[in-house]
N, C-alpha and C positions, 0 to 999 in steps of 0.2 A: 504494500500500500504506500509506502512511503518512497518506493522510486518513481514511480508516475505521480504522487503530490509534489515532490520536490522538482521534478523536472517540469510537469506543467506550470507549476507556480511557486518557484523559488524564494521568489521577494516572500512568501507568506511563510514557508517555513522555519527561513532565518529570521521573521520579525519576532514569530511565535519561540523562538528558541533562545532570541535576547531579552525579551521583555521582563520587566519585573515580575514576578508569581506574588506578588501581595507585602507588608510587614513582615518581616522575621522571616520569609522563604527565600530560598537563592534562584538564581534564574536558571532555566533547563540547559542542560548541556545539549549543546545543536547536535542535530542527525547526521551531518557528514563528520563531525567528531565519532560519532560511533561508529558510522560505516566506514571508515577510514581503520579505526584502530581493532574492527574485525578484522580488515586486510591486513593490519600488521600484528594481529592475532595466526592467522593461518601462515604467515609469510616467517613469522620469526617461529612455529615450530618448524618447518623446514633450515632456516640457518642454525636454530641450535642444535638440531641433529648432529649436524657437520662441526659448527664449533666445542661439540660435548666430547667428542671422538680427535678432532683435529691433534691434540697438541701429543695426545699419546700414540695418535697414526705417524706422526712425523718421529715423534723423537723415539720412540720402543719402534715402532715398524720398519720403520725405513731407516732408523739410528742420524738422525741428525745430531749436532750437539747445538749443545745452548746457542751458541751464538747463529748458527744455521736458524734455528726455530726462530731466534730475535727476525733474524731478518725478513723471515717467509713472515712472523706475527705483526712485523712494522708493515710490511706488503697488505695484509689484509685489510688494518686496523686503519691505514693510513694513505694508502695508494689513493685512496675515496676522495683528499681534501686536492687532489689534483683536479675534478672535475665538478666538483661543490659548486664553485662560481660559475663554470659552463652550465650546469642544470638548472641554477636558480634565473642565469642571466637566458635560457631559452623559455626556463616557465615565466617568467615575467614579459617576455612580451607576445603582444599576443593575448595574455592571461591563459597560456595552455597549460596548467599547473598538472591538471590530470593526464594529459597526452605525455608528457616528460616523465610524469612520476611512474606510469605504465611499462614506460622505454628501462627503465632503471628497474623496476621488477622484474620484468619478463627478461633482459639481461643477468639479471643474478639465478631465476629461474633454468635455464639454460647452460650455465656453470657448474650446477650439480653434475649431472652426467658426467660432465668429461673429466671428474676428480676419480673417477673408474677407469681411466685408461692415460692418466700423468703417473709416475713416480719417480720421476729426478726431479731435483728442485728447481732446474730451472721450469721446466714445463707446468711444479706446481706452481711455484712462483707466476706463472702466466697467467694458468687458469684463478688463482686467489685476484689476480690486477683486475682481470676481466668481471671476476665477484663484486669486487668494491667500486669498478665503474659504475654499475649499476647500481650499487648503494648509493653513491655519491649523485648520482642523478635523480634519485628520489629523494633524497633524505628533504632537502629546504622547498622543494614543492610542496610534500605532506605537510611538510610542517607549519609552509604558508596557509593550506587551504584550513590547515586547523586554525590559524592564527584569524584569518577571514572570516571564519563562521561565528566567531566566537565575542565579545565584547571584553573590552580591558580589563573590566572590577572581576572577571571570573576567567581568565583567561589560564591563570597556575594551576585550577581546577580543571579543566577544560583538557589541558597538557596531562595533569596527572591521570584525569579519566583514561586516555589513549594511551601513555605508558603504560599503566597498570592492563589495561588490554594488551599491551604489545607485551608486555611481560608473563600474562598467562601463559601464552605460547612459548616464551622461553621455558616457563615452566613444564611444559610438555612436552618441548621438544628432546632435553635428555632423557626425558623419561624415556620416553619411543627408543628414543637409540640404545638407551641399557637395555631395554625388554627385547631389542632386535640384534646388542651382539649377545646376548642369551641363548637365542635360539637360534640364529640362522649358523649355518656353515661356514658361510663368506660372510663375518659380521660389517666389516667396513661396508663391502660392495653393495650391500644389502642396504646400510644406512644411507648411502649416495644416494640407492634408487626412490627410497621411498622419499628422501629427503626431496628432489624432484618433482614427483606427482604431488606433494600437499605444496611446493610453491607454483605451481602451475596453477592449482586452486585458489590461489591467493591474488594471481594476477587476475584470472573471472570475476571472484568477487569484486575488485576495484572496478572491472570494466564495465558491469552491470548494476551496483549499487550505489559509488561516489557521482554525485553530478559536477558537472566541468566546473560551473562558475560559482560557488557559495557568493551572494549577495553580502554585502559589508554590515556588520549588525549597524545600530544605530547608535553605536559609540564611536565609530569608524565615519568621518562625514568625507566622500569622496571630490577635491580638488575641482575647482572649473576645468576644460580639455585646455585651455593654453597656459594652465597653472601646472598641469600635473608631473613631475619628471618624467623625463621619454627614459625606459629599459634600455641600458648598455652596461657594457663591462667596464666602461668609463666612467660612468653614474654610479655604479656597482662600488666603484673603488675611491669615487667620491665621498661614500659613506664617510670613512674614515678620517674624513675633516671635520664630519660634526663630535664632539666634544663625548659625548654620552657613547654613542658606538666606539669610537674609537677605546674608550676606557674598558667597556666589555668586551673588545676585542681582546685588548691585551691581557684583561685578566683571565679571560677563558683558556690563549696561549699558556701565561704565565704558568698556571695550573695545570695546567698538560703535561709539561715538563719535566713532573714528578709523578706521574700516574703509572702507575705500574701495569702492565697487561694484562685484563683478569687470567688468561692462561698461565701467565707465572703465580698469580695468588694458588690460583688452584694446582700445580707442580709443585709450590712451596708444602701446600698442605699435606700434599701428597708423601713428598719426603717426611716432612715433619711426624705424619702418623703411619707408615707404610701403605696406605690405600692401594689393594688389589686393582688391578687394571679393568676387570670388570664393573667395579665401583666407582669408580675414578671420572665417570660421565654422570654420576650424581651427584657432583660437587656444584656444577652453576644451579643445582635446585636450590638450594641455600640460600643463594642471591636472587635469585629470581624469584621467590616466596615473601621473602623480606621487601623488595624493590614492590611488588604486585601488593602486600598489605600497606606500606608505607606512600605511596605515590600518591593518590587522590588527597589523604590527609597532609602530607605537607604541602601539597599544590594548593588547598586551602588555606594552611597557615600562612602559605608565603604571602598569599591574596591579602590577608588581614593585615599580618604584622611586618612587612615589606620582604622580598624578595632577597636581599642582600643577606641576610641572618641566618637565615635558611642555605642559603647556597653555600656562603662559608662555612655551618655546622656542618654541612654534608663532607666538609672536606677535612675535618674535625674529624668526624668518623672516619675517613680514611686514613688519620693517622696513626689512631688507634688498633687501627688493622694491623698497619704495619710494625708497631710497638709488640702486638700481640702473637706477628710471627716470628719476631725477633729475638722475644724473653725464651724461647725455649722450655715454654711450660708442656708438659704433656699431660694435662687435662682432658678428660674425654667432652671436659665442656669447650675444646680449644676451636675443633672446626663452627661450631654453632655459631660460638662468636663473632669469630673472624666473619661469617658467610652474612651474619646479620647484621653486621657495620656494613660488610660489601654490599650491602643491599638497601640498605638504610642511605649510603652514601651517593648511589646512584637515584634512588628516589628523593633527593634532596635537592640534585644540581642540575641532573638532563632534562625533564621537562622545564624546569624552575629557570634557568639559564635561556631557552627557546620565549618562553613568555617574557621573560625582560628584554633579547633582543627583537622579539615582536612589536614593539611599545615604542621602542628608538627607532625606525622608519617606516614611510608611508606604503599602504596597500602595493601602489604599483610597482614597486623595490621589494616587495617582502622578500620573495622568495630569495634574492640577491643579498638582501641586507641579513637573511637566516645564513644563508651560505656562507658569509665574511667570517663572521663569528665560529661556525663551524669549522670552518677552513685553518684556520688558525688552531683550534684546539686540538685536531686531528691531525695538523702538521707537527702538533709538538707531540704529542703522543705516540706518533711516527718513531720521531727522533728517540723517546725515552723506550721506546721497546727495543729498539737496536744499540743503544748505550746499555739497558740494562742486561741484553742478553750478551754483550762483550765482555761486561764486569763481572757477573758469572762465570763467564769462559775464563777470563784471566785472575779473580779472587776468591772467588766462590760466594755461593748463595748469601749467607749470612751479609756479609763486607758491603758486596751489591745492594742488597736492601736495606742497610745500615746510609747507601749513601744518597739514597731513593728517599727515604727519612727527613733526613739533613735536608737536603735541595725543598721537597714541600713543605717542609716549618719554613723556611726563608722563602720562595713563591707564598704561602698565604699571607704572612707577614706584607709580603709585596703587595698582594694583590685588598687586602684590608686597608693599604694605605690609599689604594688608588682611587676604593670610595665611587666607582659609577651609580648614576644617580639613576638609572632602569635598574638595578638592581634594590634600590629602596625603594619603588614603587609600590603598590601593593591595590586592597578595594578603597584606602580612603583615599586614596591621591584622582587627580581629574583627569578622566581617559584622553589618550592622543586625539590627534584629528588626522586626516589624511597626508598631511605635510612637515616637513622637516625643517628646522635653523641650520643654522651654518653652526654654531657654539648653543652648548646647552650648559645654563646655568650649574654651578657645583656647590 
């Protein structure tokens, strides 16, 4: 019912999905918020599949060492912020958010198969670039069309609804893969295949139940046409003179910096308690359990008590991860922990980070101005996967994450000083308008 209401009359569904519901109620999370974060419901059990299995396919199957893995893991995690501005700068003009974000799923769809017939690293390594193109070309479209549908004073909520959607499926996606190298004979080959057919599901669903253009709620007031900025990668990169983005740019980098791969959280852990190889693709359930309960609630807190607090606690939790793989306790309460800061930590900062760079540019930029930010955090993250799989290689585990530690006290310290002012926004501050300053007040 609600693909033919929203298609036939879009302007109503969005109005009906921003309006106030009365005193004391919050306003409805809009329908392409849902339909979107089902598609990154089916979409992410197929990549956790692969990323459940990945890091002990490389390193026990094929014996890579650490620093091989670093690099194939910077390849995945990070090849992506190479086309981040390409996908937002084609979803924006035009306004073809769905057409791009489509091209980038059915490209990562597509990728599965041929991890069935690579096994040298350069070929993985190819096949992982070709994965993360197509992440990269979706990521700041979805993200736009969420930011579109959605109004200011509930937009952390909005984010957290589709996270916590997109994280059920991580949560089921290891699961699938432990229940499939159980039983199958060929347990990888098996994992690839299935992995496959549910994102090919994923791509139908976006094609038949996202509509192309979500209407601007009415906190979003859309530009006169000779007012509005015209989409380029010039404009794109314009952002970065206004004052407010440019702050959440760098602190999003800054903090990347230091972010460890969850693959190595979870090989940490692994050493740390001997986890069986069989087991060992139940580890991101930890995190994705934690991330799927915490995500709608602090997308709410962020909404109230600003955005900034929230984003840096989350990174507060990640240091305590790090602290807690360090001390060399062997608690049987140790994985819980650690999995429930890792999870706590990401429902703190990814959506919560996405709605305050939603906030700092207009509609017709979003998806570009989503990308910048992005771009930046995934190019450092890049980097700190392949620094920390060398410092492995050459000092070992502990020393590595000892300097992993050190670096994010000094980045959040950094990034605490820098104070962007989209990240203190929250529901009492006064929603944007469709246009941008040059300098935004600190």
């Amino acid at each position: 019912m609600y693909v033919a209401d929203s298609r036939s009359n879009p302007a109503t569904a969005a109005t009906a999905a921003a309006r106030d519901l009365g005193p004391g109620r919050r306003a409805a999370v809009a329908p392409t918020v849902l339909a979107l974060g089902t598609v990154s419901l089916v979409t992410d059990v197929s990549s956790e599949m692969v990323t459940a299995v990945l890091p002990l396919y490389l390193v026990a199957g094929l014996g890579l060492s650490p620093l091989g893995f670093g690099l194939l893991d910077g390849v995945y995690n990070g090849f992506s912020a190479l086309v981040r501005l390409v996908g937002g700068h084609l979803a924006d003009r035009g306004g073809r958010h769905k057409t791009v974000a489509a091209l980038g799923y059915g490209l990562s769809a597509l990728c599965k198969p041929l991890l069935l017939v690579a096994s040298s690293l350069p070929l993985i390594g190819a096949v992982l670039a070709a994965d993360r193109t197509g992440k990269g070309l979706r990521t700041a479209p979805r993200d736009a069309l969420i930011s579109l549908a959605s109004p200011e004073e509930s937009r952390g909520r909005a984010f957290g609804v589709h996270r916590a959607m997109d994280t059920a499926g991580a949560l089921i996606g290891p699961l699938v893969a432990f229940l499939i190298l159980r039983q199958a004979a060929d347990g990888y080959d098996a994992v690839f295949t299935v992995s496959f057919s549910v994102a090919a599901v994923g791509v139908l669903v976006l094609l038949l139940f996202v509509p192309s253009r979500p209407p601007l709620p009415r906190s979003e007031t859309a530009p006169a046409p000779d007012e509005a900025p015209r989409a380029s990668l010039r404009a794109a990169l314009g952002l970065l003179r206004v004052s407010d983005v440019r702050r959440l740019a760098l602190t999003a980098l800054l903090l990347g910096l230091a972010t460890v791969s969850d693959s190595f959280v979870y090989l940490l852990l692994q050493r740390r308690l001997g986890v069986t190889d069989h087991w060992f693709a139940l580890l991101p359930l930890g995190t994705a359990a934690a991330f799927l309960l915490l995500a709608v609630p602090l997308g709410r807190l962020a909404d109230r008590v600003g955005r900034r607090r929230v984003f840096l606690g989350g990174h507060v939790a990640l240091l305590l991860v790090y602290g807690a793989l360090l001390s060399g306790w062997q608690s049987p309460a140790l994985p819980w922990l650690v999995l429930a800061l890792h999870g706590g930590f990401y429902a703190a900062t990814d959506g919560v980070l996405m709605a305050a760079a939603a906030g700092c540019v207009p509609a017709e930029l979003r998806s570009s101005g989503l990308a910048l930010v992005q771009t930046g955090q995934a190019l450092a993250r890049f980097g700190c996967s392949i620094a920390f799989g060398a410092a492995w290689t050459a000092w070992g585990d502990r020393w590595a994450l000892g300097a992993a530690t050190a670096l994010l006290a000094v980045c959040a310290a950094a990034a605490f000083a820098l104070r962007p002012v989209a990240l203190n926004r929250g529901a009492a501050t006064a929603p944007t308008t469709g246009t941008v300053s040059e300098e935004s007040p600190v």
